[in-house]
VEXSELUM-809794 format. One record per residue: residue in one letter; x, y, z of N, C-alpha, C in turn. Coordinates in steps of 0.001 Angstrom, whole numbers, padded with zeros to 6 digits, always signed. Layout:
N
AXYZXYZXYZ;...
***
This chain:
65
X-067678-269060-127297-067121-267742-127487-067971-266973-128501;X-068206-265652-128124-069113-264856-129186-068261-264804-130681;X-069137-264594-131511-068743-264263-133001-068919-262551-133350;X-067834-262088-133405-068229-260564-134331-068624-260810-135629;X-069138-259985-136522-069366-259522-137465-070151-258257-138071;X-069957-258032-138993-070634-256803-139509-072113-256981-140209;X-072900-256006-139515-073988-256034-140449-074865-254586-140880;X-075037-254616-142386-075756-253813-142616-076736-253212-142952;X-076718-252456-143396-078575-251635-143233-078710-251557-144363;X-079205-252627-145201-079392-252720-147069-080187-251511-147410;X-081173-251006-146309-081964-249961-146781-081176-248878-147671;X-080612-248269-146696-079819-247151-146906-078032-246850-147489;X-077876-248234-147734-076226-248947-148184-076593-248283-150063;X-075004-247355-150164-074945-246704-151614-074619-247154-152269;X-074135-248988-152364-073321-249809-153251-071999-248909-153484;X-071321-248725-152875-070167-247548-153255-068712-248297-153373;X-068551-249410-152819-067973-250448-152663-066971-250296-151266;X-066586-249306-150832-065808-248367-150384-065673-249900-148741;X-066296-250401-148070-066163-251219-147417-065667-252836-148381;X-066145-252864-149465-065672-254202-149912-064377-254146-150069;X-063534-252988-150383-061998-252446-150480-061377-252559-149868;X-062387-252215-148577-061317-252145-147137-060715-253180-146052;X-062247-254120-146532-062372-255796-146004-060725-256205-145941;X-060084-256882-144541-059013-257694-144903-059017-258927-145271;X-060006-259612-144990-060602-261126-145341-061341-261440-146220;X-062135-260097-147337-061986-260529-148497-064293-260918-148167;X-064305-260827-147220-066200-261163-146020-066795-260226-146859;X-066752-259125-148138-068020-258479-148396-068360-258405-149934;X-069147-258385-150595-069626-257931-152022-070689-257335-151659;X-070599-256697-152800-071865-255818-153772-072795-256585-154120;X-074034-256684-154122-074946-257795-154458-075984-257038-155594;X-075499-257590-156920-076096-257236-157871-076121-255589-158287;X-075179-254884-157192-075377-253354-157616-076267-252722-156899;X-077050-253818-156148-077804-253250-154920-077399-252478-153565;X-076724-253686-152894-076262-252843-151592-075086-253932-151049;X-074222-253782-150030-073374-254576-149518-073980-256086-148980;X-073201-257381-148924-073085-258403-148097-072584-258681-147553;X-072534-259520-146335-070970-259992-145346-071386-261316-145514;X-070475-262257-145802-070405-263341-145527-069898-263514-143680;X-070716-263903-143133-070528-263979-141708-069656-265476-140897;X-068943-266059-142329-068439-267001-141623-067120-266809-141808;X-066849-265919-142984-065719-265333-142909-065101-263971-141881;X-066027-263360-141639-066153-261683-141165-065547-261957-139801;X-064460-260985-139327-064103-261513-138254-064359-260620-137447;X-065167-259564-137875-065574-258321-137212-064611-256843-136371;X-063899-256797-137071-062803-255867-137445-063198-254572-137031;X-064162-254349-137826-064745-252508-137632-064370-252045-138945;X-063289-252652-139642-062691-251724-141115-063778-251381-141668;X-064469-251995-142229-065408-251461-142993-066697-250606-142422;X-066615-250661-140972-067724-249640-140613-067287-248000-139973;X-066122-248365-139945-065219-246753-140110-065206-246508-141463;X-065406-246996-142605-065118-246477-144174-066302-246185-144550;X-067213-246729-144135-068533-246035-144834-069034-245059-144895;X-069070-244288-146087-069825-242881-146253-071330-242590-145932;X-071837-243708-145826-073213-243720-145090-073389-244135-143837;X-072552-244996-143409-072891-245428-142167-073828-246169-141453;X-073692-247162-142689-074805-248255-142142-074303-249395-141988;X-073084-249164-141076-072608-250857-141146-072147-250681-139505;X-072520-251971-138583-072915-251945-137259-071776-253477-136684;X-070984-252951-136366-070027-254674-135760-071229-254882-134772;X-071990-256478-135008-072412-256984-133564-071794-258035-133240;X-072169-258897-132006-071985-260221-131662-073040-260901-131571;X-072719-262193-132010-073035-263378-131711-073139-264077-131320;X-074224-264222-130148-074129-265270-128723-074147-266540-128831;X-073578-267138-130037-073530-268709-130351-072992-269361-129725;
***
């Protein structure tokens, strides 16, 4: 069965936290003040956090595992 999760575009991610807030599972941090992470074994690929982003660099894919 495929895996969702979220992934994002560190380039352009504002550290704003605004997706780590929204997370229901608790799948994202701030990394050092840099830009967002997903832990992808938690992430159940929701979408919450890629509807909240003010930038819009966060992309639900799958995982053909």
């Amino acid at each position: 069965m495929a895996k969702r999760f979220a992934e994002f575009n560190t380039r352009f991610c504002v550290s704003c936290g605004a997706c780590m807030n929204v997370c229901p599972k608790g799948a994202i941090e701030i990394l050092r003040g840099l830009h967002a992470v997903v832990d992808k074994k938690i992430c159940v690929g929701c979408g919450t956090c890629a509807r909240t982003c003010p930038a819009g660099v966060i992309e639900v894919k799958t995982d053909e595992a």
